[in-house]
TORDREN-343123 format. One record per residue (C-alpha): y, z, x; residue in three letters; residue number from 1. Coordinates in nm, 3 decimals, always signed. Layout:
BEGIN
        c2        c3        c1   residuo   num
         Y         Z         X       ala   NUM
...
// end
This chain:
BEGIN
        c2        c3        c1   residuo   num
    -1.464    +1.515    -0.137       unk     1
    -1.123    +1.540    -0.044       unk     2
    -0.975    +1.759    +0.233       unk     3
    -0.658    +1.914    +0.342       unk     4
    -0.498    +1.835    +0.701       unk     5
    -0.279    +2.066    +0.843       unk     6
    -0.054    +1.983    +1.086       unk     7
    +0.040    +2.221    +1.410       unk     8
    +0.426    +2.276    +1.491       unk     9
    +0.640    +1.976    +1.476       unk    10
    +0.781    +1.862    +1.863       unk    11
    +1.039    +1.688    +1.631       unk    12
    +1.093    +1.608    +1.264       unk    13
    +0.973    +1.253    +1.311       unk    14
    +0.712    +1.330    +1.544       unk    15
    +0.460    +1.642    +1.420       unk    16
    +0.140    +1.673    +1.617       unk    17
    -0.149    +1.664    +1.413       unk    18
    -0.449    +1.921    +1.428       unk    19
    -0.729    +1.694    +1.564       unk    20
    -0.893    +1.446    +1.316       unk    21
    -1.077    +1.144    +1.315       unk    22
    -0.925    +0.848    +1.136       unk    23
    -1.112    +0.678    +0.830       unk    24
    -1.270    +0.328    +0.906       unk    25
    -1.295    +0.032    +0.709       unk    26
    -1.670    +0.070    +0.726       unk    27
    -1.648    +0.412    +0.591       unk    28
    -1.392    +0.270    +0.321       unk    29
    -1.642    -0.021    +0.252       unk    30
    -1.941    +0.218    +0.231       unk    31
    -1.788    +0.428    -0.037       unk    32
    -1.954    +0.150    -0.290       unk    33
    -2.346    +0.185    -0.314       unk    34
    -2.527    -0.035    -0.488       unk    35
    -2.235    -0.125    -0.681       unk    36
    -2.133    +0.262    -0.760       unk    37
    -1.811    +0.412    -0.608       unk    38
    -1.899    +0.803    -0.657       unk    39
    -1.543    +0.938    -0.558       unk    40
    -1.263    +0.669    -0.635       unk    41
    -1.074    +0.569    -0.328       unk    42
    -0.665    +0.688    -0.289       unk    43
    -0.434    +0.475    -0.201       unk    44
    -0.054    +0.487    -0.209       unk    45
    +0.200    +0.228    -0.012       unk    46
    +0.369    +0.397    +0.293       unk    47
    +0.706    +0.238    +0.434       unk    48
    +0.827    +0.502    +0.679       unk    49
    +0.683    +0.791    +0.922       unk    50
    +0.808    +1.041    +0.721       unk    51
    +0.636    +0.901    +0.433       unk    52
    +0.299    +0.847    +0.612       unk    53
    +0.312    +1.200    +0.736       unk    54
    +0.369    +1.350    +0.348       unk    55
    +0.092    +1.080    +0.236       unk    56
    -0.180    +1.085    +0.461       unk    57
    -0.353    +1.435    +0.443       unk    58
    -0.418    +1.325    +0.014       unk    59
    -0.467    +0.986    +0.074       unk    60
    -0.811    +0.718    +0.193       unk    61
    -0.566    +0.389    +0.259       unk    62
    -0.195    +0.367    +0.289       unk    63
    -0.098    +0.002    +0.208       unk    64
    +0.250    -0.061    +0.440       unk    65
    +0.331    -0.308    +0.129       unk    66
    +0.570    -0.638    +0.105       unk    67
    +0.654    -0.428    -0.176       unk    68
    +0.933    -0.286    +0.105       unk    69
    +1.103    -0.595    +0.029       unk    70
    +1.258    -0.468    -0.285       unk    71
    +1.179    -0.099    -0.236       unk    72
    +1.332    -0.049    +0.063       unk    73
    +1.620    -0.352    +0.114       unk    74
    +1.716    -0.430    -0.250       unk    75
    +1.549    -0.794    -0.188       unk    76
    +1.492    -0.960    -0.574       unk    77
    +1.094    -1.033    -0.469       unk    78
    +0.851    -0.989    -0.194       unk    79
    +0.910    -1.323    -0.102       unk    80
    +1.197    -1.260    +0.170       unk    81
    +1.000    -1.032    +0.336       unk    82
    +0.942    -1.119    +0.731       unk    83
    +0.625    -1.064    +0.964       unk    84
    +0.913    -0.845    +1.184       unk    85
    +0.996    -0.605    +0.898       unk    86
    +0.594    -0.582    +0.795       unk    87
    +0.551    -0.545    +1.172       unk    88
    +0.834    -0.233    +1.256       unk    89
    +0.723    -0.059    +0.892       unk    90
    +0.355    -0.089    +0.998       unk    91
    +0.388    +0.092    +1.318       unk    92
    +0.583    +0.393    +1.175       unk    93
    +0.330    +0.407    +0.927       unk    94
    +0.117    +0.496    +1.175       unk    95
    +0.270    +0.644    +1.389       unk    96
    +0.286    +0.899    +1.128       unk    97
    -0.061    +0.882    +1.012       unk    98
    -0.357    +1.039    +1.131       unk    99
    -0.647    +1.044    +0.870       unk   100
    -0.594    +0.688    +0.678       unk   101
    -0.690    +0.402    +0.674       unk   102
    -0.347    +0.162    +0.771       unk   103
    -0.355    -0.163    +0.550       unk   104
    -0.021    -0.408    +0.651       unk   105
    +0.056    -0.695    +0.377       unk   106
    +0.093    -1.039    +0.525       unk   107
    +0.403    -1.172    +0.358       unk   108
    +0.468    -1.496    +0.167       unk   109
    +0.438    -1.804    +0.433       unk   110
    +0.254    -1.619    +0.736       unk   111
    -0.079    -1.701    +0.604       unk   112
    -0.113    -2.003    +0.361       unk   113
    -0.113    -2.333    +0.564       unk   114
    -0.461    -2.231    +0.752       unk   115
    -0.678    -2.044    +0.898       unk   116
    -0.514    -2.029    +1.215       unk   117
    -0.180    -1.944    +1.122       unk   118
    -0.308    -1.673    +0.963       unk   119
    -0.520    -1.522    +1.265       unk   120
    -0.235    -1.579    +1.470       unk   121
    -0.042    -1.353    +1.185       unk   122
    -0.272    -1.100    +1.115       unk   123
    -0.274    -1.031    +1.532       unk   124
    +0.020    -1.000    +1.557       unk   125
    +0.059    -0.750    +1.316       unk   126
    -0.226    -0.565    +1.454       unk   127
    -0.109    -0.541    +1.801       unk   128
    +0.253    -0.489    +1.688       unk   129
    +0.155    -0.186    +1.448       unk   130
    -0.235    -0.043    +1.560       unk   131
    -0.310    -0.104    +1.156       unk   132
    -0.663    -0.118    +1.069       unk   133
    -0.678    -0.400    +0.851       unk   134
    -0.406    -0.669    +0.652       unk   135
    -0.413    -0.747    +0.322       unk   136
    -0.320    -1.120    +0.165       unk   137
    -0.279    -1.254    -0.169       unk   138
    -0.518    -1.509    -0.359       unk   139
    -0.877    -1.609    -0.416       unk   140
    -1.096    -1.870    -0.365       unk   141
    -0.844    -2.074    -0.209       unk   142
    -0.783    -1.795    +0.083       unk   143
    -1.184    -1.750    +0.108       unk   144
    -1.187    -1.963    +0.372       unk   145
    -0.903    -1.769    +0.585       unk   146
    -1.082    -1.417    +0.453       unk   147
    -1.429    -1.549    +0.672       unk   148
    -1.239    -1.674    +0.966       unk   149
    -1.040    -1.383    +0.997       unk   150
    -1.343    -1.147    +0.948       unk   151
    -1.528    -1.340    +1.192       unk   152
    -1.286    -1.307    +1.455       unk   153
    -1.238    -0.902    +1.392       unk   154
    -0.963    -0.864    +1.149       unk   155
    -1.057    -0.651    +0.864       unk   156
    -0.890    -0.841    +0.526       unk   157
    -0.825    -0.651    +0.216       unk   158
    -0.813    -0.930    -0.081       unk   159
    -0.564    -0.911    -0.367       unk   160
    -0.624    -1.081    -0.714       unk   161
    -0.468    -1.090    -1.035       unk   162
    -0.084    -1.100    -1.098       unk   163
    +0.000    -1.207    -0.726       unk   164
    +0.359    -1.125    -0.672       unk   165
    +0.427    -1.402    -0.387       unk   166
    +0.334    -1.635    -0.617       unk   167
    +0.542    -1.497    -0.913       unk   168
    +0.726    -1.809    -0.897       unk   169
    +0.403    -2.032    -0.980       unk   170
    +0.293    -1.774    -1.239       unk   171
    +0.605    -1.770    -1.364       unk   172
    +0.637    -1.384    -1.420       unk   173
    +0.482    -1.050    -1.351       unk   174
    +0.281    -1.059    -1.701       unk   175
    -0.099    -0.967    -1.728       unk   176
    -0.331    -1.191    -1.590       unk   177
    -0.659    -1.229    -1.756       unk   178
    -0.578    -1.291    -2.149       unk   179
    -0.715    -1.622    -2.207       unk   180
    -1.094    -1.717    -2.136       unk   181
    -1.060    -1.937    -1.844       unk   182
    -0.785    -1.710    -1.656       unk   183
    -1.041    -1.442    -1.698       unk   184
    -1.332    -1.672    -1.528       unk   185
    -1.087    -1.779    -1.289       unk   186
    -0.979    -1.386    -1.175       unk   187
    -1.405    -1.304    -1.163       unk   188
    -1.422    -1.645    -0.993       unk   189
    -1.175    -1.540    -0.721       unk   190
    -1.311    -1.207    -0.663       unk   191
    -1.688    -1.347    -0.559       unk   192
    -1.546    -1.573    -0.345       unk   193
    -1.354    -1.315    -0.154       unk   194
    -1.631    -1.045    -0.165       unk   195
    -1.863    -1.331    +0.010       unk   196
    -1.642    -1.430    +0.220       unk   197
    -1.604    -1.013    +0.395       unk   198
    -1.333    -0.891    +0.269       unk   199
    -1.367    -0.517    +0.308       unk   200
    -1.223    -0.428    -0.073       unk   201
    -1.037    -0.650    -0.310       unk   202
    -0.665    -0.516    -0.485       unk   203
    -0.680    -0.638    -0.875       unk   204
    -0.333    -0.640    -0.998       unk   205
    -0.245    -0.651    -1.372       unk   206
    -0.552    -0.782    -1.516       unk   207
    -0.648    -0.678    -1.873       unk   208
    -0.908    -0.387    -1.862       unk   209
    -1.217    -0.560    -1.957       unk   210
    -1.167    -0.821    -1.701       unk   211
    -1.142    -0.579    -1.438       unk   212
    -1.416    -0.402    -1.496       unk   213
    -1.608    -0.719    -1.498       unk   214
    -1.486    -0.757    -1.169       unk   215
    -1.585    -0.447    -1.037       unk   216
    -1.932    -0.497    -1.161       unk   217
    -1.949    -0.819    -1.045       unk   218
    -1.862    -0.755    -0.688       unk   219
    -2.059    -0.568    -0.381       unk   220
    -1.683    -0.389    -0.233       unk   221
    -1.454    -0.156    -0.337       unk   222
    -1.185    -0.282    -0.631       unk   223
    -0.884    -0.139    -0.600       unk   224
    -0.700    -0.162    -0.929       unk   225
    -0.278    -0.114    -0.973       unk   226
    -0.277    -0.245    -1.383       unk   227
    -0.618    -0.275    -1.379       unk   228
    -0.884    -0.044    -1.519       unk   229
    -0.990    +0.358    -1.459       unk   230
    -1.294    +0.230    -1.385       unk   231
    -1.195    -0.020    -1.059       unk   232
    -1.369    +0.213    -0.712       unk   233
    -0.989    +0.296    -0.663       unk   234
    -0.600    +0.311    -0.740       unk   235
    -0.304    +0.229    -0.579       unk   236
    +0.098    +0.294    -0.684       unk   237
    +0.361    +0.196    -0.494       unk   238
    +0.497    +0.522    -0.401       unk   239
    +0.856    +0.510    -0.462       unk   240
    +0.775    +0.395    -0.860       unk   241
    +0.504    +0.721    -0.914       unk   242
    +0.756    +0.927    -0.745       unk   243
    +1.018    +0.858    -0.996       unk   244
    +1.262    +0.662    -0.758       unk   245
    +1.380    +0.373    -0.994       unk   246
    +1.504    +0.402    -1.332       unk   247
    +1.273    +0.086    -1.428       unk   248
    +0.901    +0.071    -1.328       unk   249
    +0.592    -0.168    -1.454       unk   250
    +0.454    -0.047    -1.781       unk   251
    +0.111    +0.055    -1.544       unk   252
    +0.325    +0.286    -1.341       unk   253
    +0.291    +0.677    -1.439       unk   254
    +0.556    +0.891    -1.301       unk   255
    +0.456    +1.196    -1.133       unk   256
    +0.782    +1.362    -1.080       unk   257
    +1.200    +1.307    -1.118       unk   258
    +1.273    +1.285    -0.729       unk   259
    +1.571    +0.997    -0.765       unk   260
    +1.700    +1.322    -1.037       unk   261
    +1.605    +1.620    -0.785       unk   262
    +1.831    +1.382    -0.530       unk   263
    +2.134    +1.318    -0.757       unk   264
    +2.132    +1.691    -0.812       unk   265
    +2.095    +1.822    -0.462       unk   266
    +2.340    +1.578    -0.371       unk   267
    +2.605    +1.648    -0.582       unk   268
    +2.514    +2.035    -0.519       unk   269
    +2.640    +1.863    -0.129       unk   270
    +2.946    +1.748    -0.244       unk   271
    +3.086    +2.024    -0.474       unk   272
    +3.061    +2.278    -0.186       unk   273
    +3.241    +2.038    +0.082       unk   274
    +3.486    +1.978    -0.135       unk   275
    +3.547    +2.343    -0.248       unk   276
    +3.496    +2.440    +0.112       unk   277
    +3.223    +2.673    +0.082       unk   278
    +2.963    +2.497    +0.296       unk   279
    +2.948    +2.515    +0.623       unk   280
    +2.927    +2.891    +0.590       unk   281
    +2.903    +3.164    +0.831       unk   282
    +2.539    +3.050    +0.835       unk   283
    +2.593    +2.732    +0.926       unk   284
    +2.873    +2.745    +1.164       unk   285
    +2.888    +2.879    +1.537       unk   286
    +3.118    +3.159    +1.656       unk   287
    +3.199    +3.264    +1.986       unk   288
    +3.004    +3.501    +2.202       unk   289
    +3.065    +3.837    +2.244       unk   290
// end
């Protein structure tokens, strides 16, 4: 069942204000999976900006202010760089220029991983800082532990198994997880131990098909595959990669549309009127009353 927003006259181009909605809730994202059967996969895309939010939201269930921003939007060579600040100013625009999804902030590398209470005292921050709905961290059964104690204290946790990219350097590449018998147990391992420990739905990254539908079958919430399977509850693409942004994108990536080509076009479009002075034209210039 998906459904069309429309959105009333803008009071600015960063600000629009929205036709009245009610916001998605992670209950009503967790409830999408009965009895182990998502009817209507969930939509998710990663959201960096306002601008983006506002162009996402209306077709979207989640947007997922990624660490991906790390390379997407400051050239960084991994997530790993990636600050609770930046997380925490991208988050807020997010949504501030969302009004139907569900907001999902990564916790980046080293705001999380040394206990429980580091990472409460993260994902609050981020909370306050951006009005998110939920955070998202990386790993399994070792982060089960932080998933419950967050949950407990009222901080919804999105899990994320599979090919990890903070730990890229441990795995020692972005390959597919999942080819070898005991990384497969290991991957269906991790996701039980983060389903029972409350996390709200679980991101499975670049794990071989069969592995994540065994995962999906295996656990009560949502799976939200990127690499994964068709049949996870959901999908996610970074945005900028479906979009056609970047020349090079994973082999998992399908690319909706040209846009880093409509760009270079438009743009040089720009440049050959300035220089042969035929923009700014009477349209675009101001002349004196009369």
């Amino acid at each position: 069942m998906s459904t069309t927003f429309q959105l009333d006259t803008a009071t600015s181009r960063a600000t629009p204000t929205p036709a009245p909605m009610k916001r998605l809730t992670v209950p009503r994202i967790r409830s999408r999976k009965v009895d182990g059967v998502t009817e209507e996969p969930l939509v998710m895309l990663t959201a960096y900006t306002a601008r983006q939010a506002q162009l996402l939201d209306a077709h979207c269930d989640l947007l997922l202010v990624g660490d991906s921003l790390g390379q997407v939007i400051y050239g960084l060579p991994s997530t790993i760089p990636v600050t609770l600040d930046m997380m925490a100013n991208h988050g807020a625009a997010v949504v501030r220029g969302s009004y139907h999804s569900v907001v999902v902030v990564d916790m980046p590398f080293g705001s999380y991983e040394s206990s429980p209470q580091l990472a409460f005292e993260s994902a609050a921050h981020l909370l306050k800082e951006t009005g998110a709905a939920a955070v998202k961290l990386e790993g399994g059964e070792a982060m089960a532990e932080t998933v419950a104690f967050l949950n407990q204290r009222g901080i919804p946790v999105m899990g994320h198994i599979g090919l990890t990219p903070q730990a890229v350097n441990v795995l020692g590449g972005y390959m597919a997880r999942g080819r070898s018998d005991s990384e497969a147990d290991k991957i269906v391992s991790d996701a039980k131990a983060l389903d029972e420990a409350g996390a709200f739905a679980v991101v499975v990254e670049g794990v071989v098909e069969p592995i994540a539908i065994a995962v999906t079958e295996a656990i009560s919430c949502p799976t939200i595959g990127i690499g994964a399977s068709a049949k996870c509850d959901g999908q996610v693409l970074v945005t900028d990669d479906m979009l056609g942004m970047f020349d090079r994108v994973p082999r998992f990536v399908k690319k909706y549309d040209d846009i880093a080509g409509m760009i270079e076009k438009t743009v040089q479009t720009y440049a050959e009127e300035v220089r042969d002075r035929s923009f700014p034209g009477p349209e675009q210039t101001y002349q004196p009353k009369k």
